[in-house]
C-alpha positions in Angstrom: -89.1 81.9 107.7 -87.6 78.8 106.8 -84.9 78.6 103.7 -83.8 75.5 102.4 -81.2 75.2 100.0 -79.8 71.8 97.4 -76.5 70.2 97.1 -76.2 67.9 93.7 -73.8 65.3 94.6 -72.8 63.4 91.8 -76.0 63.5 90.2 -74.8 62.1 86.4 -78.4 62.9 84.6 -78.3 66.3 82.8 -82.4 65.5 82.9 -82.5 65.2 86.4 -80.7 68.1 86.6 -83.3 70.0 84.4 -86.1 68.2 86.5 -84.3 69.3 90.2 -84.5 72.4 88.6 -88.1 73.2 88.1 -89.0 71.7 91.3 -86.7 74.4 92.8 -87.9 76.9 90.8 -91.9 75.3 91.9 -91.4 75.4 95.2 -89.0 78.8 95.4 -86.1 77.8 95.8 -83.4 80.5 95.2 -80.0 78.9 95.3 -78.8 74.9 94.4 -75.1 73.8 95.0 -73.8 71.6 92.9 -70.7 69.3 93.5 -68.8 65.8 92.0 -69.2 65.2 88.6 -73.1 66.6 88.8 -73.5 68.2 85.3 -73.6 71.8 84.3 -73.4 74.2 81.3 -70.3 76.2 83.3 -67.7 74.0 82.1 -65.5 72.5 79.6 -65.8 74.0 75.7 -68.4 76.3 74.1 -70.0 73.2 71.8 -69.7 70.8 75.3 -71.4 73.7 77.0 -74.3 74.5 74.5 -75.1 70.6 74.4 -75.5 70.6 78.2 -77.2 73.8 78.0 -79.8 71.8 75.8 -80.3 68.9 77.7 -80.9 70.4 81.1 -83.1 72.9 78.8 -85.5 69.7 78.2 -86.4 69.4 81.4 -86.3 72.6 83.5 -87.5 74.5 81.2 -86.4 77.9 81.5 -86.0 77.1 85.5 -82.0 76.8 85.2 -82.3 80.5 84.4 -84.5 81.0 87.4 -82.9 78.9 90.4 -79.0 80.4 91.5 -76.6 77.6 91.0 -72.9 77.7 92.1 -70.2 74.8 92.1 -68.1 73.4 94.7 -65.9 70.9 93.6 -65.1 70.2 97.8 -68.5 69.0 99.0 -67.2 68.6 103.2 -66.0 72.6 102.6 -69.7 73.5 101.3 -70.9 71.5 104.4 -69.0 73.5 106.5 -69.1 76.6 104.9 -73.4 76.1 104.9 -72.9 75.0 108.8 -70.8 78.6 110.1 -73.7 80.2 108.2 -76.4 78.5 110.3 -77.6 75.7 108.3 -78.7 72.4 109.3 -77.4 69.5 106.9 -79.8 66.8 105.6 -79.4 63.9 103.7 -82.0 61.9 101.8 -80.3 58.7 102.2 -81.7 55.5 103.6 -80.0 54.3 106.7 -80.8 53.1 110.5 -80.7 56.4 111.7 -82.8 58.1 108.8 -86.5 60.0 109.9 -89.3 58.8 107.9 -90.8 61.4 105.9 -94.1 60.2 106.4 -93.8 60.9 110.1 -94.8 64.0 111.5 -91.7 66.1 111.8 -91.4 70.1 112.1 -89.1 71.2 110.2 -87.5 75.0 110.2 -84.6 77.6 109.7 -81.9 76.7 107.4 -81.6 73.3 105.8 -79.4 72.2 103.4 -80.9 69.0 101.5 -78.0 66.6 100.0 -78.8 64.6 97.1 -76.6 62.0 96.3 -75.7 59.8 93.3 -78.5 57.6 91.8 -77.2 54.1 92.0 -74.1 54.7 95.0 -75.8 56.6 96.9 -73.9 59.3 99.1 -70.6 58.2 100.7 -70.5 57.6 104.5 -67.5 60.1 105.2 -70.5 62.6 103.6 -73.0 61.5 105.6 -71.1 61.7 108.9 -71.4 65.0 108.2 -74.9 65.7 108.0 -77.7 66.3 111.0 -80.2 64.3 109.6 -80.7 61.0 107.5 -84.2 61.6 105.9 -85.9 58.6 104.3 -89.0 58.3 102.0 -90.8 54.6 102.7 -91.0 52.5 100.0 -93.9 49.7 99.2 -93.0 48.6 96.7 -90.0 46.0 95.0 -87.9 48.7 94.4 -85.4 50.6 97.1 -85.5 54.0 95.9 -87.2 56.9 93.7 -85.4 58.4 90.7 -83.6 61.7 91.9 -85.4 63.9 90.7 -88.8 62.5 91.7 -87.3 61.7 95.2 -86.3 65.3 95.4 -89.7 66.7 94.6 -91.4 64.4 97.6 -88.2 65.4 99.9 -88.5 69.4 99.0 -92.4 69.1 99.5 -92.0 67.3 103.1 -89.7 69.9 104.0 -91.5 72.5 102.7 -95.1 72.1 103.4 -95.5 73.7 106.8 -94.4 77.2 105.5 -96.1 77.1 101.9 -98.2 79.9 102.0 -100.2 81.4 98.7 -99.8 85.0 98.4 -101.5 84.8 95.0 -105.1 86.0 95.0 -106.3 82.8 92.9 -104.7 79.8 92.4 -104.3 78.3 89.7 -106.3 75.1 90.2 -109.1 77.7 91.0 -112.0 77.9 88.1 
C-alpha cells in the first residue's frame, strides 16, 4: 500500500495552503509537514492565529481539520527523520535530472512530496537531498503551475496506480 506524505516549504499563500489542503484531504492524505515560513494557525498571538485560521478556512474548507499537520522548522532533519523511517524523498522541481510526470513511471511505498516556494523555488542544498526531481511539462509561456494546482497534478500522478473506490456508487454516478 503505498503512503505518500507533503512537506510545505516556504509556501507564503495562506490560500494555497487551504487549497494543498483539500487536495490532501481528496485524495487521503493523512499527515502534511510543514516547514520555512509556510503559514499556519499554530503560531504567533490568538487574533494573528484566528485570522490565519480564516484564510486557510477559505479554501480548505473544513479539510485543515481533516489532514494531520505538524511543523519542522529544520526541513534537512524532517528529510532525514522521513528517510530512517523508510521514505523516499521527492521533489517537484524542474531540473536536468527531474522525471516527467507524463511519462509512465511506477510509483510505490513511502514517498515524501516536497513543495517548494512559489517564485524561488526549492534551494539546491534541499534538493541534494531528495531521490527524485519530478517535473510536470509545460506548453505553454509560462514555467510553472500555481502550488497548489501543481500539487493536485503531482499528488494525482503519484497517486493514481493505487486509487481504488471502496464506495458502492460514485459520486459522478446518476
Amino acid at each position: 500500500m503505498k503512503q505518500l506524505t507533503l512537506i510545505l516549504w516556504n509556501i507564503r499563500s495562506t490560500y494555497n495552503v487551504g487549497a494543498i489542503l483539500r487536495t490532501c484531504d481528496g485524495f487521503g492524505i493523512k499527515k502534511i509537514y510543514l516547514s520555512g515560513y509556510t503559514p499556519f494557525y499554530d503560531k504567533g498571538l490568538p487574533h494573528e492565529q484566528e485570522k490565519l485560521r480564516k484564510q486557510i478556512h477559505k479554501t480548505a474548507l473544513g479539510a485543515e481539520e481533516t489532514v494531520e499537520f505538524a511543523r519542522f522548522d529544520n526541513v534537512e532533519q524532517l528529510i532525514s527523520d522521513l528517510r530512517a523511517d523508510g521514505f523516499r524523498i521527492f521533489a517537484l522541481e524542474q531540473g536536468e535530472a527531474s522525471l516527467n510526470l507524463a511519462d509512465d513511471h511506477e510509483f510505490d511505498g513511502k514517498i515524501a512530496l516536497i513543495l517548494g516556494e512559489e517564485v524561488k523555488g526549492i534551494p539546491q542544498e534541499i534538493l541534494s537531498q531528495c531521490d527524485e526531481l519530478l517535473e510536470i511539462p509545460m506548453c505553454g509561456q509560462k514555467e510553472s503551475f500555481n502550488v497548489s494546482v501543481a500539487t493536485g497534478i503531482a499528488v494525482w500522478e503519484l497517486s493514481k496506480s493505487s486509487l481504488r473506490d471502496t464506495r458502492k456508487y460514485l459520486r459522478t454516478q446518476k
